[in-house]
N, C-alpha and C positions, 0 to 999 in steps of 0.2 A: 551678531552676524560676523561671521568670518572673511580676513578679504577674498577665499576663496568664491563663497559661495554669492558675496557680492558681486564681482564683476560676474558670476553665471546669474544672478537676477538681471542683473543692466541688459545683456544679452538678451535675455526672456522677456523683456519689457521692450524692448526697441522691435524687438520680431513680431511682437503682438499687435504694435502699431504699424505694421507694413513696413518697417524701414530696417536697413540693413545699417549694424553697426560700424562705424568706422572715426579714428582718431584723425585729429589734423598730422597732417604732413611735418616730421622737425624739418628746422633749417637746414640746407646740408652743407656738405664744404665746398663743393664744387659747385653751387648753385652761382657764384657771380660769373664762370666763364658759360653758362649759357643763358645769362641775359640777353636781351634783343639786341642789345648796346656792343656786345662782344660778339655778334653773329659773324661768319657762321663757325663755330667750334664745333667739332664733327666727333671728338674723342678727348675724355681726358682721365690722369688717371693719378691719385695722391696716394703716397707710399709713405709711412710712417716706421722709422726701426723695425725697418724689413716687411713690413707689413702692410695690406693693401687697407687703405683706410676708405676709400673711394673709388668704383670705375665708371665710367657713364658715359654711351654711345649717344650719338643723337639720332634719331629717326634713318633706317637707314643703311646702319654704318653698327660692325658686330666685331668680333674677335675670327671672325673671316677675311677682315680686311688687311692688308699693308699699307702704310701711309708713308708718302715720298718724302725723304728727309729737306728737300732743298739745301740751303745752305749747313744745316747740322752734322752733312759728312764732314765737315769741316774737324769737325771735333772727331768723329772716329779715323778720319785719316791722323790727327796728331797721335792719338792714339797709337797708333798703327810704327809709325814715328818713331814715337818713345820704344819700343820693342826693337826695334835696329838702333836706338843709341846706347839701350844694355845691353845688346849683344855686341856691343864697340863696332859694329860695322859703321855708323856714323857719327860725328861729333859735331858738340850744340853750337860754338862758336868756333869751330874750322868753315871752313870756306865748301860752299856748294860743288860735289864733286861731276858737275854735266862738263863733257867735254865740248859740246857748244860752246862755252863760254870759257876756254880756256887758250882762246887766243893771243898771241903776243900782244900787250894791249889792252885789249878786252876788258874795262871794267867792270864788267857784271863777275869776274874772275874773283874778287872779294865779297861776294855777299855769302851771309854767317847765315846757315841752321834756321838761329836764332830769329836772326833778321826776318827771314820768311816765317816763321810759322809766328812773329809779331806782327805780321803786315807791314812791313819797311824793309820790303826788297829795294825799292828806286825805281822796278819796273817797270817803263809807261804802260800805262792801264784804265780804262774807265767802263765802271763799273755798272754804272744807269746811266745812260746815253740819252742824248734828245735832237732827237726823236730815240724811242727807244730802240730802233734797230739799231741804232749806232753803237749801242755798249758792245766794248769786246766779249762778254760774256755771251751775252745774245750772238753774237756774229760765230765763235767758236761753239758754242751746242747748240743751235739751230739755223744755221745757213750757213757758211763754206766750209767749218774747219773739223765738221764731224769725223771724218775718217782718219783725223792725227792730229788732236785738240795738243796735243802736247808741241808737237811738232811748231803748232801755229805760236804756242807760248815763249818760245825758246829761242823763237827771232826779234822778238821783241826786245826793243834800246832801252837804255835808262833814260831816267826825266829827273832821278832826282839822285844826291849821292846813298849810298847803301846807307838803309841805319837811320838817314835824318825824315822821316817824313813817312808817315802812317799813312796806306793806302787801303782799303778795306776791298780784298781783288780775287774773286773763284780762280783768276788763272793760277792763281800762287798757289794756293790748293790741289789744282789740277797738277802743275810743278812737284807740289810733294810726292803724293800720289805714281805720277813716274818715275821720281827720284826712287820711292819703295821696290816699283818694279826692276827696276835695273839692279838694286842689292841682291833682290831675287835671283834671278836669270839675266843671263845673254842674248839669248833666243830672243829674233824678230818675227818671229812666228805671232800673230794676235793671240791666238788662240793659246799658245804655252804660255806667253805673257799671262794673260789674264786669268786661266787657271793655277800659276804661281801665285799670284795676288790673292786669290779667292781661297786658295787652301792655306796661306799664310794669316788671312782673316780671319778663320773660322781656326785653327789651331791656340792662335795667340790673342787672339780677344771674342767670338761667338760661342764659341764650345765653353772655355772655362766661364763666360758671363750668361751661360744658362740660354743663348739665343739660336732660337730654329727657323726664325722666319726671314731674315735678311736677303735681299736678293740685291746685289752689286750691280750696276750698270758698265761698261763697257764701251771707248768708242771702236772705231775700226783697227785700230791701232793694236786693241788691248792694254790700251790703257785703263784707268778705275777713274771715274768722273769724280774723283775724291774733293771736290769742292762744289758739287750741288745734287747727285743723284745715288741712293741707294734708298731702299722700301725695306718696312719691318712692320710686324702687327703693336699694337697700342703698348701690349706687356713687354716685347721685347724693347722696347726705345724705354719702357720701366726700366728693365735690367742693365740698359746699358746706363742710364740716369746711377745707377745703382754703382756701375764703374766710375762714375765721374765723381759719386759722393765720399770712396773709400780706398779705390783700387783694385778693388773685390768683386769675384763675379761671385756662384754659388757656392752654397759651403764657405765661405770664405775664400776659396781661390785666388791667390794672388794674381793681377794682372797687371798694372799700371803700379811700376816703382816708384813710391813713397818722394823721391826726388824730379821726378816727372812729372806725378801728378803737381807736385810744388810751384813747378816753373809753370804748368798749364795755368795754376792759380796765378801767377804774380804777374802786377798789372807793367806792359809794355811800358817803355819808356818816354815813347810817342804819342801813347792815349791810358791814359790809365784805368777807362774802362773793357779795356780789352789783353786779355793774356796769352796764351800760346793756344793759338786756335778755337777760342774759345771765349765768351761774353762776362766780366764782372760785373758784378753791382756794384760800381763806384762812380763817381762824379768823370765824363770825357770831357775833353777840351770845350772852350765856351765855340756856339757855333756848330757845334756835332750833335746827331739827331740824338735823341735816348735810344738805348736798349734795353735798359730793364729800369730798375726803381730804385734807385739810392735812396735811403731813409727810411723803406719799409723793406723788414726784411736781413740780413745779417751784412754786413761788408763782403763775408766770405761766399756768397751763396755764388755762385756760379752757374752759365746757361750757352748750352746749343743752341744758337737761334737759327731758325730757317723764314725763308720769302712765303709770304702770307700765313703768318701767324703759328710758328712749327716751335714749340719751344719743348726742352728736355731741363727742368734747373734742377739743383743739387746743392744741398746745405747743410753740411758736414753740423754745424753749430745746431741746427738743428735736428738732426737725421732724419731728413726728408730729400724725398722726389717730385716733384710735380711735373708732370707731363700734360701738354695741350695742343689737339693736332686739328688744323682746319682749314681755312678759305678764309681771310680777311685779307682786303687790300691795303697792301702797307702804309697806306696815309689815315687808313683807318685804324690802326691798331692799339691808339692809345688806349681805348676803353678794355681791350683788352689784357694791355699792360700792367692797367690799373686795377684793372679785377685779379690779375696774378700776384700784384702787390697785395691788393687785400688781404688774400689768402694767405702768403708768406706770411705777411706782419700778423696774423692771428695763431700763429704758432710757436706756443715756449720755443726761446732757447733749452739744449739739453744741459741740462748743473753737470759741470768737470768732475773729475772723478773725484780730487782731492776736497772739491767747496765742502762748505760746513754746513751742516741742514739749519 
């Protein structure tokens, strides 16, 4: 008997006893982030040498949707960033060009680039507040400071000196983000502001990285809430995964200079699991929460992380993306951590071009 006509017997035989044939279910890759234990994951999506290995909504939730970045702007404003410091409008460790802070005096007058997009401006700042209306984040995007979030950040005194002391802070983010706008335009107009920003977006990192769904958020100002608020569908926060793994949006398109993405990689000097706008996987200071999983997973892998559970990682060692967009309460999030680790650490490293078979 042939194996053809064998699996058309098995069929023939199962129908005959009333039952419909069917195989058990493989494992799959993404089955640990929708454990009950990792709830609620809404979207996730694993990319392999360019390739979608996996994508899987939950009840609900389709390639209709956009899912808010929270914190993950963070990483497309560095982005964003690095495009004004190769076109030399800005430099990494020159001093922050806001004329706010350019007072006779004025310490905030010395803070580097650099310093900001490591989180060790000095900026007083607190970031989860207790009660939590108290955090300055909360206070500036949802009660007084909506209509000039930037404005509100740029009064703010130092606490600590520029450089010595890691602060993990959306204002600083938001800071960048208008710093972008002012290279742009002069105009106080919201409205040109913000349309500068959004056509500079979409020239210099959405169009070459293949993305159509992004929608930028906006305070009154016109300013870009670039440290907690823009929306993309499941695939596009893939492709941008996709810039943070090589540089490259589609076709290969160059976007993110080879030296940029370098410094986004390299762990701050204040926290080593954290590098220019963006999360390592390396061991942070004793006493600081985790972000992702040192020991599963490559040193090099790197991740957007957003508030309740928004991750975009990237691992060159490996040529992967994993993308996971949901609702977990941040005190809950280890189990989901851990199931991203899983996942990682079950994926070859990719053999160098030159190893020996």
């Amino acid at each position: 008997m042939t194996m053809k006509s064998g699996i058309a017997g098995g069929l023939f035989a199962a129908l005959l006893c009333g039952m419909t044939a069917s195989a058990a279910p493989e494992p799959r890759a993404l089955d640990p982030l929708f454990r009950p234990d990792a709830s609620e994951t809404r979207a996730a999506l694993l990319i392999q040498d360019g390739k979608i290995v996996e994508k899987r909504y939950a009840a609900g939730y389709s390639d209709a949707n956009r899912f808010i970045s929270w914190s993950m702007a963070k990483s497309v404003t560095a982005v964003l960033i690095g495009e004004l410091v190769a076109d030399g409008k800005l430099q990494l460790d020159a001093p922050v060009p806001f004329a706010e802070w350019q007072t006779p005096g004025d310490p905030r007058a010395k803070i580097t680039l650099r310093q900001m997009l490591n989180m060790a401006s000095g900026i007083s700042h607190t970031e989860v507040g207790d009660p939590v209306y108290a955090s300055d984040t909360n206070q500036i995007l949802f009660v007084g400071g909506t209509g000039a979030m930037a404005q509100a950040a740029l009064v703010k005194p130092l606490e600590a000196a520029p450089g010595s002391k890691f602060e993990y802070s959306s204002m600083t983010s938001l800071l960048l983000a208008e710093l972008i706008t002012r290279q742009l335009t002069d105009s106080r107009d919201p409205r040109v502001r913000a349309e500068a920003y959004r056509a500079f977006a979409e020239d210099r990192l959405f169009r070459p990285a293949g993305i159509t769904s992004a929608v930028l958020e906006f305070d009154g100002a016109g300013t870009q809430i670039g440290g907690s608020i823009l929306y993309m569908s499941l695939d596009d926060w893939g492709r941008f995964g996709k810039v943070l793994l090589d540089g490259q949006g589609e076709a290969q398109a160059p976007i993110i200079q080879a030296d940029w993405l370098g410094f986004m990689r390299t762990p701050s000097v204040r926290d080593g699991g954290y590098g220019g706008q963006i999360w390592l996987n390396r061991p942070r200071p004793a006493g600081s929460d985790a972000a992702l999983f040192p020991g599963q997973g490559p040193a090099s892998l790197t991740s957007a992380i957003g508030h309740l559970g928004q991750y975009v990682i990237a691992s060159p060692d490996q040529g992967t993306v994993l993308v996971r967009l949901g609702k977990t309460n941040d005190p809950d999030l280890g189990p989901v951590r851990t199931a991203l680790g899983q996942i990682m650490s079950s994926i070859p490293r990719k053999k160098a071009a030159n190893a020996q078979p």
